[in-house]
C-alpha positions as CSV (number, residue, x, y, z in Angstrom):
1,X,116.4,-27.5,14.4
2,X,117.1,-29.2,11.2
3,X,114.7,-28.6,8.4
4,X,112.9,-31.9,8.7
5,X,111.8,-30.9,11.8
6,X,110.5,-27.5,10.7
7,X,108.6,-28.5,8.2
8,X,107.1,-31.4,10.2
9,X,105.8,-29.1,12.7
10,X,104.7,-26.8,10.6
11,X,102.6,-29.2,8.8
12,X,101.0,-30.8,11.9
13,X,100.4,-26.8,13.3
14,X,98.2,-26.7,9.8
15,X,96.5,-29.7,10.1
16,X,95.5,-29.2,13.5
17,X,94.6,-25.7,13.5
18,X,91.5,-25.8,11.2
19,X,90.2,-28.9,13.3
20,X,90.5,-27.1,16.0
21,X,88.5,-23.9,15.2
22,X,86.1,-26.0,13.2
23,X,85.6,-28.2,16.7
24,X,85.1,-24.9,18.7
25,X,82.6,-23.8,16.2
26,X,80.6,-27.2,16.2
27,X,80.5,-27.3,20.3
28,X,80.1,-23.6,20.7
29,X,76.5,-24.4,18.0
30,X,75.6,-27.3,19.8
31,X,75.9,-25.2,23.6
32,X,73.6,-22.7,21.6
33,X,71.5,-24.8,20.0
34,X,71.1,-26.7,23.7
35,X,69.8,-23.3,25.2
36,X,67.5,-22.2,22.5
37,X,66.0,-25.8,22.6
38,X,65.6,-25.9,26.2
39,X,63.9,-22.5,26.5
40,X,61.3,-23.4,23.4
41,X,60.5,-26.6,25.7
42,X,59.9,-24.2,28.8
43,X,57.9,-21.7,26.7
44,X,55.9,-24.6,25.0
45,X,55.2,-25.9,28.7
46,X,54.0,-22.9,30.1
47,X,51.8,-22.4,27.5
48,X,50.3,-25.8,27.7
49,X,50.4,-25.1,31.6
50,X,48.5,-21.6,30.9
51,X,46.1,-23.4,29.0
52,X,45.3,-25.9,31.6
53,X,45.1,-23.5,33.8
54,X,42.2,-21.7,31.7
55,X,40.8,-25.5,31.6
56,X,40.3,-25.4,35.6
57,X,38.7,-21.8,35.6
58,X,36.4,-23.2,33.1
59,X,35.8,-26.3,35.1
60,X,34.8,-23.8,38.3
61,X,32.8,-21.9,36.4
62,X,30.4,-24.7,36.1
63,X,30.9,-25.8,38.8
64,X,29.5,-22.5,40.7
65,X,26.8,-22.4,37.5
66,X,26.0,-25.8,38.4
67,X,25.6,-25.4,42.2
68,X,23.6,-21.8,41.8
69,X,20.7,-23.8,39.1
70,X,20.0,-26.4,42.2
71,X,16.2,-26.4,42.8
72,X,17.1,-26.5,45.8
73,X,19.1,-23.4,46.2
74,X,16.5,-21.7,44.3
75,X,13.6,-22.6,46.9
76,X,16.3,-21.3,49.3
77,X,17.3,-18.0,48.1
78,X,13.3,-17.4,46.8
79,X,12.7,-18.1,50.9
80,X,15.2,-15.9,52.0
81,X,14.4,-12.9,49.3
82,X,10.7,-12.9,50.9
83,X,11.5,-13.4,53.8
84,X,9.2,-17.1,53.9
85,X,10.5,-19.1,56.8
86,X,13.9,-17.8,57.1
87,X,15.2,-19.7,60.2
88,X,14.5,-22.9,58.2
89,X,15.6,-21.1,55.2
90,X,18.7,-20.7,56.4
91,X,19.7,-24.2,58.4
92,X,18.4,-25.7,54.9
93,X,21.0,-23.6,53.2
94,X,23.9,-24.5,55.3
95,X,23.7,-28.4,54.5
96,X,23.3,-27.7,51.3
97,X,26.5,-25.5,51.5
98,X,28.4,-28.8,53.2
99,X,27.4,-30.7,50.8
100,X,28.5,-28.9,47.5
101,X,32.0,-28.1,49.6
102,X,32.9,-31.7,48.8
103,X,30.7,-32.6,45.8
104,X,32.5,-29.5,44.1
105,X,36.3,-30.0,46.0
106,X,36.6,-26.6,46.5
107,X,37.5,-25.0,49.4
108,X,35.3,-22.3,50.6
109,X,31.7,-21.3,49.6
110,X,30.1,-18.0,49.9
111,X,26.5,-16.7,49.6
112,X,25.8,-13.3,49.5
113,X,23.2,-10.6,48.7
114,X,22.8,-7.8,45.7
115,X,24.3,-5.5,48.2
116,X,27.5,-7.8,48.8
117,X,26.6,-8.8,52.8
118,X,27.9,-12.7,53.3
119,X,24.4,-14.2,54.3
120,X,25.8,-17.8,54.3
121,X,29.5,-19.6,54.1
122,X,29.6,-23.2,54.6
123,X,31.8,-23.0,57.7
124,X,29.6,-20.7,60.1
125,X,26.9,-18.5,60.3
126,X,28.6,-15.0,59.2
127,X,28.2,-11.7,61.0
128,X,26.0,-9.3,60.4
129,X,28.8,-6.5,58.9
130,X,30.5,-9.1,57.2
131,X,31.0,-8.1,53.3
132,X,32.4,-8.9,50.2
133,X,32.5,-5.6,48.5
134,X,33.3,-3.2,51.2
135,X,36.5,-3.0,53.7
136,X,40.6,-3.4,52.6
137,X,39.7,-7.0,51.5
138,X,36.5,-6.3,48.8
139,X,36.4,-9.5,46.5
140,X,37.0,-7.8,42.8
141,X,35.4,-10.5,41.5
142,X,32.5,-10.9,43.6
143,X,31.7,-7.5,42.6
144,X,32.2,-7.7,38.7
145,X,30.0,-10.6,39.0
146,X,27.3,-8.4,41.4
147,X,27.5,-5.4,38.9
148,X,27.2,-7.4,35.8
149,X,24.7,-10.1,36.9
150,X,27.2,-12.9,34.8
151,X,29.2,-15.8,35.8
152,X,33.0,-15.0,36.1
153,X,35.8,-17.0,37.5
154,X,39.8,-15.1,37.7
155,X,42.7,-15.8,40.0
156,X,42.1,-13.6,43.6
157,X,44.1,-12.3,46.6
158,X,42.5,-13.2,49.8
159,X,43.7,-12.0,52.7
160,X,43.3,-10.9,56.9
161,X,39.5,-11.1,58.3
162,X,38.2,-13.2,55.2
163,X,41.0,-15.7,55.5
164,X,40.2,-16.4,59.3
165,X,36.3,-16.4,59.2
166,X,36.8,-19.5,55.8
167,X,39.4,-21.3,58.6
168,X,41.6,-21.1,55.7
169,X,44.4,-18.5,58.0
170,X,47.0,-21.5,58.9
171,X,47.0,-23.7,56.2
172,X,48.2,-20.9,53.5
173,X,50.9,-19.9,55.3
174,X,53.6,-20.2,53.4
175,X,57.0,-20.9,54.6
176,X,59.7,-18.7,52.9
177,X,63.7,-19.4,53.0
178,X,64.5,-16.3,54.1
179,X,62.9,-17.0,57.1
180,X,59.6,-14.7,56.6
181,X,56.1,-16.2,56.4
182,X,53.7,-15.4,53.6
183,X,49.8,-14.8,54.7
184,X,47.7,-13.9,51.5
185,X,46.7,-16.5,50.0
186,X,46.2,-17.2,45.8
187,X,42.9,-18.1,45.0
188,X,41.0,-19.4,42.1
189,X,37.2,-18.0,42.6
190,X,34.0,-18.2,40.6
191,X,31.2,-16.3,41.0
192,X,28.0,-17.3,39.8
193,X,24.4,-15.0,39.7
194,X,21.4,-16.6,42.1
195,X,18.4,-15.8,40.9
196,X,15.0,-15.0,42.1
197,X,12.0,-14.7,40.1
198,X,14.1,-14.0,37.1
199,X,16.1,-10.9,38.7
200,X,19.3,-11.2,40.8
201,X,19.2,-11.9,44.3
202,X,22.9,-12.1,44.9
203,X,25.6,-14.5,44.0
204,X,27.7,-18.1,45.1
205,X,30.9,-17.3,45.3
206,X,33.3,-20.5,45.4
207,X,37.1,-20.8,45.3
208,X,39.8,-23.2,45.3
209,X,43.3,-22.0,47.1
210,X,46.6,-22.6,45.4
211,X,48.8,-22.1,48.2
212,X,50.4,-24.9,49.1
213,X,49.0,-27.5,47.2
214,X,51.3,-29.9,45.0
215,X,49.7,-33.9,45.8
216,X,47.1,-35.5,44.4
217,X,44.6,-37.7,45.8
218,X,44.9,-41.3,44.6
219,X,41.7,-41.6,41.6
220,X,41.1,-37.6,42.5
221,X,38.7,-35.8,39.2
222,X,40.1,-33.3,37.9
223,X,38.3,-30.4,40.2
224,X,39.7,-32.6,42.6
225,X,43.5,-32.6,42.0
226,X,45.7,-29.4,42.7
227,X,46.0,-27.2,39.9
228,X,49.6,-27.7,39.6
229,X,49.9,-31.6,40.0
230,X,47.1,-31.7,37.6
231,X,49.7,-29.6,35.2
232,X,52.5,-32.0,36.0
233,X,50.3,-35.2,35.5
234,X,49.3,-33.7,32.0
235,X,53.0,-32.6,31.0
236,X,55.5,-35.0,33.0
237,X,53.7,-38.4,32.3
238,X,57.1,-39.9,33.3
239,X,57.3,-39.5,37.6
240,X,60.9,-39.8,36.9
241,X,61.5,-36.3,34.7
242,X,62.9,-33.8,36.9
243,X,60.4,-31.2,35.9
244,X,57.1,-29.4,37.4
245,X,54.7,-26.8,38.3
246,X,55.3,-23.7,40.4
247,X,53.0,-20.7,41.5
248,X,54.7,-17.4,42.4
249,X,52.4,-14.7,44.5
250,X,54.9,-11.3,44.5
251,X,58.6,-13.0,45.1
252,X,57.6,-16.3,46.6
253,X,56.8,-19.4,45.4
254,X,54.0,-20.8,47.2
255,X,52.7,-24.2,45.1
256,X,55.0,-26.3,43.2
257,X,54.8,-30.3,41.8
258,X,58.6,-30.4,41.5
259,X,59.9,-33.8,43.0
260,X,61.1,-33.2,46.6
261,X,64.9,-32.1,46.9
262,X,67.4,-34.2,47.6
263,X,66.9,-35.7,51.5
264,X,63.7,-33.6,52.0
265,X,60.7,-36.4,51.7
266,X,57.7,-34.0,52.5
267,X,58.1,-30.7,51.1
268,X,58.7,-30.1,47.0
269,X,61.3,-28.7,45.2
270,X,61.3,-24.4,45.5
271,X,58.8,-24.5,47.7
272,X,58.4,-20.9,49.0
273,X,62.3,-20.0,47.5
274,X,62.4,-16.1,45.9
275,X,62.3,-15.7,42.5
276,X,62.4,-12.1,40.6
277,X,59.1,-11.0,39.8
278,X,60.5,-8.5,37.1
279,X,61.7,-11.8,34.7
280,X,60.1,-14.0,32.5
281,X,62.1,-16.5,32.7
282,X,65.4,-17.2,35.3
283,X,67.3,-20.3,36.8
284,X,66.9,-20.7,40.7
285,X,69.4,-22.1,42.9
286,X,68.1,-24.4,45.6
287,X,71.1,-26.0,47.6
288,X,73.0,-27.8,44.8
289,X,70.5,-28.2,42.2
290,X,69.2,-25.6,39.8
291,X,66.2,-24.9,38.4
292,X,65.8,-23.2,34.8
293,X,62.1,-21.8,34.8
294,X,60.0,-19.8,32.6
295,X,56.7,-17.5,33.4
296,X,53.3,-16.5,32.7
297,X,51.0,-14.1,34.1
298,X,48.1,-15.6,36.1
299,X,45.2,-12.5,35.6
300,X,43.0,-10.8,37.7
301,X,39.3,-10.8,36.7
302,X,40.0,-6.6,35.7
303,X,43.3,-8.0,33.3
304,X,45.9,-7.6,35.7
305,X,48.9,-9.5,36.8
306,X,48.1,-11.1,40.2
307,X,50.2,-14.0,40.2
308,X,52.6,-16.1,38.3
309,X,52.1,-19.4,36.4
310,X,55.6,-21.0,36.0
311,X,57.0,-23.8,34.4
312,X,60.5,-25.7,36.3
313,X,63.0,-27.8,35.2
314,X,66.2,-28.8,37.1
315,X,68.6,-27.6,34.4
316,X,70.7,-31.7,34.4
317,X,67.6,-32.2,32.7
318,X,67.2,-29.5,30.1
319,X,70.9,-30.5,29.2
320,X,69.7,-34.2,28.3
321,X,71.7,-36.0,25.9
322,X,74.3,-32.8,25.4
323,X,76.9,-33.4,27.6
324,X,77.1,-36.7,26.1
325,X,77.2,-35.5,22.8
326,X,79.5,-33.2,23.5
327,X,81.7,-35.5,25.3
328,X,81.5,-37.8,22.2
329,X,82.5,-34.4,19.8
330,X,85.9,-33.6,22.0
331,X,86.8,-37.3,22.0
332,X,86.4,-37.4,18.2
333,X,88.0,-34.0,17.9
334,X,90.9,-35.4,20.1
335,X,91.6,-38.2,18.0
336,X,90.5,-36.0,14.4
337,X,93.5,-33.9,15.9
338,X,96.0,-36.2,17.0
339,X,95.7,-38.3,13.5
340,X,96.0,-34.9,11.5
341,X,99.3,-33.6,14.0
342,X,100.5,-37.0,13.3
343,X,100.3,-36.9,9.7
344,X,101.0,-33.6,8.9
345,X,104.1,-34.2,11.4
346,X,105.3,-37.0,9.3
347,X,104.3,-35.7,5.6
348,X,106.0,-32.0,6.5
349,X,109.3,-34.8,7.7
350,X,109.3,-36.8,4.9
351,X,109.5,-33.5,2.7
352,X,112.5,-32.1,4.7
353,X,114.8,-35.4,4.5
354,X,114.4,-35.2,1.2
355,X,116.0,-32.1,0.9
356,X,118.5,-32.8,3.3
357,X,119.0,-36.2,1.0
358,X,119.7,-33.4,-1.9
359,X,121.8,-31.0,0.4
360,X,123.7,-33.8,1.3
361,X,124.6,-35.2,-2.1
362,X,125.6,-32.0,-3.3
363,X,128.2,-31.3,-0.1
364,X,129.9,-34.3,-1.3
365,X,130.3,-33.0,-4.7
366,X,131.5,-30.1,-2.9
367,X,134.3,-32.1,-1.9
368,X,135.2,-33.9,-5.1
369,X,133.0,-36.9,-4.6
370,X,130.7,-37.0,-7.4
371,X,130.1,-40.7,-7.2
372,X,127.3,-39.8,-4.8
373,X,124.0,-39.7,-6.9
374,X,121.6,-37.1,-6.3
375,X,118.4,-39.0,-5.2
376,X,114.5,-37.6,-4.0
377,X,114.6,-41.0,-2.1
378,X,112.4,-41.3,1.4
379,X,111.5,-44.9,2.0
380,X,108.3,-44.5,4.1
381,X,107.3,-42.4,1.2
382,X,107.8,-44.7,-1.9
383,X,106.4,-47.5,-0.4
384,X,103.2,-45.7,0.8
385,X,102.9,-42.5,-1.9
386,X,105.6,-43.1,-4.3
387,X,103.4,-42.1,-7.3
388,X,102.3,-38.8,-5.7
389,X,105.4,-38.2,-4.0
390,X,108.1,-38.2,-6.9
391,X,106.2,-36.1,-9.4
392,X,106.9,-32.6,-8.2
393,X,109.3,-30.0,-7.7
394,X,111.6,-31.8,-5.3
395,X,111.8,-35.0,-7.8
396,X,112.7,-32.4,-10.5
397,X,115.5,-30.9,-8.8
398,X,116.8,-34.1,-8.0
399,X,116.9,-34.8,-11.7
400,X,118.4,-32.1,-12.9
401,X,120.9,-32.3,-9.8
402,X,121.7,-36.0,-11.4
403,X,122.1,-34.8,-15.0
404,X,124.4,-31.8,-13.6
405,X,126.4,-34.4,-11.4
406,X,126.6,-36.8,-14.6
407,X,128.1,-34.2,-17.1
408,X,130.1,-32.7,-14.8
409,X,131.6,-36.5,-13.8
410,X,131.8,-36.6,-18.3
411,X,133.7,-33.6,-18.7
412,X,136.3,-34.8,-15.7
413,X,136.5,-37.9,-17.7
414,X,137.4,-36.0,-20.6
415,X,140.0,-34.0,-19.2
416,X,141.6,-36.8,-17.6
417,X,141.8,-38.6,-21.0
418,X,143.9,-36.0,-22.4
């Protein structure tokens, strides 16, 4: 390989390399800086859906404060603590119980006693042993609220007898992909004190189920709207983002307001797929999509963990504009690269034929021919660099090859002449 050659390519090799490791730094930040950025957006989401969340407890809190102030359920529950009139007492209390089921949008409604016993539920008369403190599914919340005489609202596991007599049983079964069904069902309850004559009497226990909720009704209120589509309305503004609510109960999700999956126009996105209770945040595969999600604790009314509030993106969205960007980065590395190969290339040439201009010259003198000058001459480079070019070492050796050339031709001369 001659050494124009070499020193072409060993120009080009570094002018390229530091472009290249400089290109692999920039995407390998920009890949990182992707991932931090879409986790803060998941954490900030779930916080915001936490706090919405809190919002609705809040909002069925009053609710059950509002509907145990009614005169009217006063008169009742006076009538029914003295026994005044309690056949009338009690058909009274049922139509009142219909109508705050749909003046309130909540699902079930439960009266009881100071001792726990269900005395009223707005779909049927209860039995006589039916409880809420007492048996394998004892409402923890129903009995905070009993024990401390206060108004409490928390997340709650219903489950078995209690689901069947609310003729809630069928409608929170939850699907699951592995082929299982899930039963319990993930309430939100609040528990408000009746009072008689200034001392308790017993308490209204209402609730709103999460399972399997995701669509809102067209002009629904806000105690109205599923707690998760309310979450997505608030967040997602735009119906087009690929983003939404889920619920988890153990390793199921069993509510979620993520846009339906591709060909499946009923059912939303991860609805009842397994997710790992033990992480905080994780990416789900359903089909060909996946989901990048991150989680918060949903809270019993003693502090612990019940349930899971999650937020869910489909991870083409998270990426957004970066595989663009990065596109746009490798095409401008490409090029960066190719013009610094090309031009390195060319410079580390143009440095070896004038060498071989030198080497040349001085094989002809080798041979007797000193009429050949000894020139630093590259025409590409004296007509674009000339004045950089022809002031270094190369251009010096070439004139003191000359000057060598020309007094060796003199001293010929002079010999000759004598």
């Amino acid at each position: 390989m001659r050494l124009s050659e070499k020193l072409g390519a060993l120009c080009a090799g570094a002018a390229i390399l530091p472009l290249l490791v400089a290109a692999l730094v920039v995407l390998s930040q920009l890949s990182l800086h992707a991932r931090r950025e879409a986790s803060e957006t998941l954490q900030r989401d779930v916080r915001a859906a936490s706090a919405i969340t809190e919002k609705r407890l809040s909002e069925l809190r009053l609710a059950a404060q509002q509907f145990a102030d009614q005169r009217a359920m006063n008169e009742v529950v006076n009538d029914l603590v003295t026994n005044t009139n309690v056949a009338a007492a009690g058909a009274r209390l049922q139509d009142i119980l219909q109508r705050a089921l749909q003046d309130y949008s909540v699902d079930f409604i439960i009266i009881a006693n100071t001792q726990g016993r269900v005395i009223a539920r707005h779909n049927d008369h209860p039995a006589a042993t039916e409880t809420l403190t007492n048996g394998d599914d004892r409402n923890a919340l129903a009995e905070r609220a009993l024990s401390s005489g206060q108004l409490v609202a928390a997340a709650v596991i219903e489950r078995g007898a209690r689901m069947q007599t609310l003729g809630l049983d069928l409608r929170a079964q939850v699907k699951l992909t592995n082929g299982a069904t899930l039963d319990d069902a993930l309430m939100i309850e609040a528990a408000a004190p009746l009072l008689s004559g200034g001392r308790l009497a017993g308490i209204a226990l209402i609730g709103q189920m999460l399972n399997n909720t995701s669509k809102p009704l067209p002009g629904a209120a806000s105690l109205q709207m599923p707690l998760v589509a309310e979450i997505h309305q608030t967040l997602y503004r735009n119906t087009e983002e690929d983003a939404g609510a889920i619920i988890a109960y153990q390793n199921a999700i069993i509510a979620s307001s993520l846009p339906s999956a591709p060909g499946n126009q009923t059912a939303a996105a991860l609805m009842g797929t397994l997710s790992d209770p033990a992480k905080g945040d994780e990416v789900i595969e359903q089909g060909n999509e996946s989901y990048a999600t991150a989680w918060q604790a949903m809270k019993a009314v003693d502090g612990a963990d019940i349930a899971r509030l999650g937020i869910a993106r489909n991870t083409r969205a998270l990426a957004g504009a970066t595989p663009a960007v990065r596109t746009t980065l490798l095409l401008i590395a490409a090029i960066a690269v190719l013009l610094a190969g090309a031009g390195g290339f060319f410079y580390g040439r143009a440095l070896g034929l004038r060498l071989e201009g030198l080497n040349e010259a001085v094989m002809r003198w080798s041979v007797g021919e000193l009429s050949a000058p000894a020139k630093d001459r590259d025409p590409m480079m004296i007509r674009w660099l000339a004045g950089f070019t022809l002031r270094d070492e190369i251009s010096r050796l070439a004139t003191s090859l000359e000057q060598m050339r020309e007094s060796f031709r003199q001293a010929i001369d002079r010999m000759r002449r004598r």
